[in-house]
C-alpha positions as CSV (number, residue, x, y, z in Angstrom):
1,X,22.3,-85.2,-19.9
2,X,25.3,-87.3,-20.7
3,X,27.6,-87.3,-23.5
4,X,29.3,-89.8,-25.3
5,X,32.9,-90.3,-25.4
6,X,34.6,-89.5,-28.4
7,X,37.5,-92.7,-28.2
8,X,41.2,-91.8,-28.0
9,X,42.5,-92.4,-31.4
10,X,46.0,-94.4,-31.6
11,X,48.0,-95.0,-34.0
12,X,49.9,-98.3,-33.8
13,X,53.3,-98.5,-36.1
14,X,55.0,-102.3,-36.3
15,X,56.3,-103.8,-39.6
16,X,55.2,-107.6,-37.9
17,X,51.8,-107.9,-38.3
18,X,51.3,-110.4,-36.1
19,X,52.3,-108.1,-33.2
20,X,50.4,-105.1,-35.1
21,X,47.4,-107.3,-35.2
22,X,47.9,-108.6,-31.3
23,X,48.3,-105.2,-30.0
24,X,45.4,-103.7,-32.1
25,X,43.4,-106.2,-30.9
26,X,44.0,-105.8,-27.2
27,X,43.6,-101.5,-28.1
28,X,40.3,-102.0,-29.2
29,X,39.2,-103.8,-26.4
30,X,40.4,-101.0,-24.5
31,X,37.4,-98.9,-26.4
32,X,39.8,-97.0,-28.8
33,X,40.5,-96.4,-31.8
34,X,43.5,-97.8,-33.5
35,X,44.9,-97.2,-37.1
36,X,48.2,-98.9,-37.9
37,X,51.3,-98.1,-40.1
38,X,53.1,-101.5,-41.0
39,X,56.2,-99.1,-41.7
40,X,57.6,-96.4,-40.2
41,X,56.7,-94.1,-43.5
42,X,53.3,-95.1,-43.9
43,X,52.9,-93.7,-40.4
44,X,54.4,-90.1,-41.2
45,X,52.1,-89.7,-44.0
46,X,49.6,-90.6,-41.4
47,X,50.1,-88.7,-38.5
48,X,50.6,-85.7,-40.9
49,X,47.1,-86.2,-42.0
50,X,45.3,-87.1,-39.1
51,X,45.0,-86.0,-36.1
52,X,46.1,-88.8,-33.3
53,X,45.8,-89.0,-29.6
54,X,48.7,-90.7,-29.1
55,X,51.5,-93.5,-30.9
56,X,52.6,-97.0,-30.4
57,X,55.4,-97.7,-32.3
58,X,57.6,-100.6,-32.5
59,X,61.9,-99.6,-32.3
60,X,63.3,-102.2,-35.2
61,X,61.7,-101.7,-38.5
62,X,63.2,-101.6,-42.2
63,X,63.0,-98.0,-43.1
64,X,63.4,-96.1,-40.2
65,X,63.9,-97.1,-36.8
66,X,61.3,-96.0,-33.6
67,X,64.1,-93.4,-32.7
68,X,64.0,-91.6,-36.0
69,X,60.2,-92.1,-36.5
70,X,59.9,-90.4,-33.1
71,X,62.2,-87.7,-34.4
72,X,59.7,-87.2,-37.8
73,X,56.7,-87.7,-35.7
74,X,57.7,-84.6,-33.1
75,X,58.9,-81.9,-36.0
76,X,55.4,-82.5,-36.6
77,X,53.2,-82.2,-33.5
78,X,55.3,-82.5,-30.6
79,X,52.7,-82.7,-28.2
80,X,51.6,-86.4,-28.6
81,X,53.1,-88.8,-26.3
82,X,54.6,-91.7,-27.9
83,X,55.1,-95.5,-26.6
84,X,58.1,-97.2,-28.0
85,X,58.4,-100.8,-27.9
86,X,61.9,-103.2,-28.3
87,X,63.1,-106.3,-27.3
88,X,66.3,-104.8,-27.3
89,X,65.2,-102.2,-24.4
90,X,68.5,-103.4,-22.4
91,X,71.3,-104.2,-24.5
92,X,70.8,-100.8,-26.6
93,X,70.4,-98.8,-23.8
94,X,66.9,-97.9,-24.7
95,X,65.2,-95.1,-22.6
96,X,63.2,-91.6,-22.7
97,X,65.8,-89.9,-22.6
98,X,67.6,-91.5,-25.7
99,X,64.6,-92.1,-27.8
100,X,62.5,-88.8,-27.2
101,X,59.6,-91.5,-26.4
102,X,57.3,-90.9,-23.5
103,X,57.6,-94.2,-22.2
104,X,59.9,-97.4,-23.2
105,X,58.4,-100.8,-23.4
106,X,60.4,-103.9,-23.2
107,X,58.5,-106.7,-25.3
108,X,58.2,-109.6,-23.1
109,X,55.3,-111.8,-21.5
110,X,53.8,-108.9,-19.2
111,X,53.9,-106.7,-22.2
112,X,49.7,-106.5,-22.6
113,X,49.7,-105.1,-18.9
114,X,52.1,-102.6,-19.4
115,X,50.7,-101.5,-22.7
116,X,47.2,-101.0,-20.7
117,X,49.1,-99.1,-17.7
118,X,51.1,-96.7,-20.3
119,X,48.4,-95.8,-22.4
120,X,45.8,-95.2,-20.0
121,X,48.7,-93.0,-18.0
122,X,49.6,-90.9,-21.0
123,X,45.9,-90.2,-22.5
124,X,44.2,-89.4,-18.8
125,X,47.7,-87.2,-18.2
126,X,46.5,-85.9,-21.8
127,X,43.2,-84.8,-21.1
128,X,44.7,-83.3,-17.4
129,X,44.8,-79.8,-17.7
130,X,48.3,-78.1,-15.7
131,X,47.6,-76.2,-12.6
132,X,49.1,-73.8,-14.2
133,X,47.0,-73.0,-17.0
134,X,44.1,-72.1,-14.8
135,X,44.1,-68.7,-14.0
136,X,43.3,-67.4,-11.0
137,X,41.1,-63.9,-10.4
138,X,42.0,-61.5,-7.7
139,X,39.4,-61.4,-4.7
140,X,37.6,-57.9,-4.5
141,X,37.9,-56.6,-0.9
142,X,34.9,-54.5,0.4
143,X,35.9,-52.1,2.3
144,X,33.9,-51.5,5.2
145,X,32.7,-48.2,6.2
């Protein structure tokens, strides 16, 4: 008996629709699910609501920027990873460990194949179980007599 697969649900934060529409697009291609936020506060009142696999999000927008959304967006469930996309990856010194993002995405004309490799990377390390978790029962030793 097989089951069907219940699609990862993304949520996609950009305040350009065009890229919002592009990147949807090439997400539900992909099989999943995607909801978008065309501002950063939309998508806080989202993610609070709903319950998301993992988050796109662009970094320059009006209200808040990826950086603080991140920030919002991990108070909340900290376990989701989170892709943040910029064209300004370089000159602002963009990286995980100054945006709190899982991964960071420079916009340029590879940017659909990097999408692909990043999301598929962070939902299968998702589903993943640690090693660690799995607990291991001691052996009983017969003694023989």
């Amino acid at each position: 008996m097989t089951f069907a697969k219940t699609p990862a649900v993304i949520l996609l934060v950009d305040d350009n629709k065009m890229g919002l529409a592009a990147r949807k697009h090439v997400l539900e291609e992909l099989g999943y699910q995607t909801i978008t936020a065309s501002s950063a506060q939309t998508a806080v009142d989202l993610f609070e609501t709903n319950q998301f696999d993992l988050v796109i999000t662009d970094y320059k927008m009006p209200d808040l920027s990826g950086i603080q959304l991140i920030q919002k967006l991990r108070t909340v469930r900290a376990e989701v990873p989170v892709i943040l996309i910029s064209g300004f990856v370089d000159v602002l010194g963009l990286d995980e460990q100054t945006t709190g993002a899982d991964v960071v995405m420079m916009k340029s004309a590879n940017e659909v194949n990097h999408l692909v490799r990043s999301v598929t990377r962070l939902l299968n390390r998702k589903l993943k179980k640690p090693v660690a978790s799995v607990t291991a029962r001691p052996r009983s030793r017969k003694k023989s007599g």
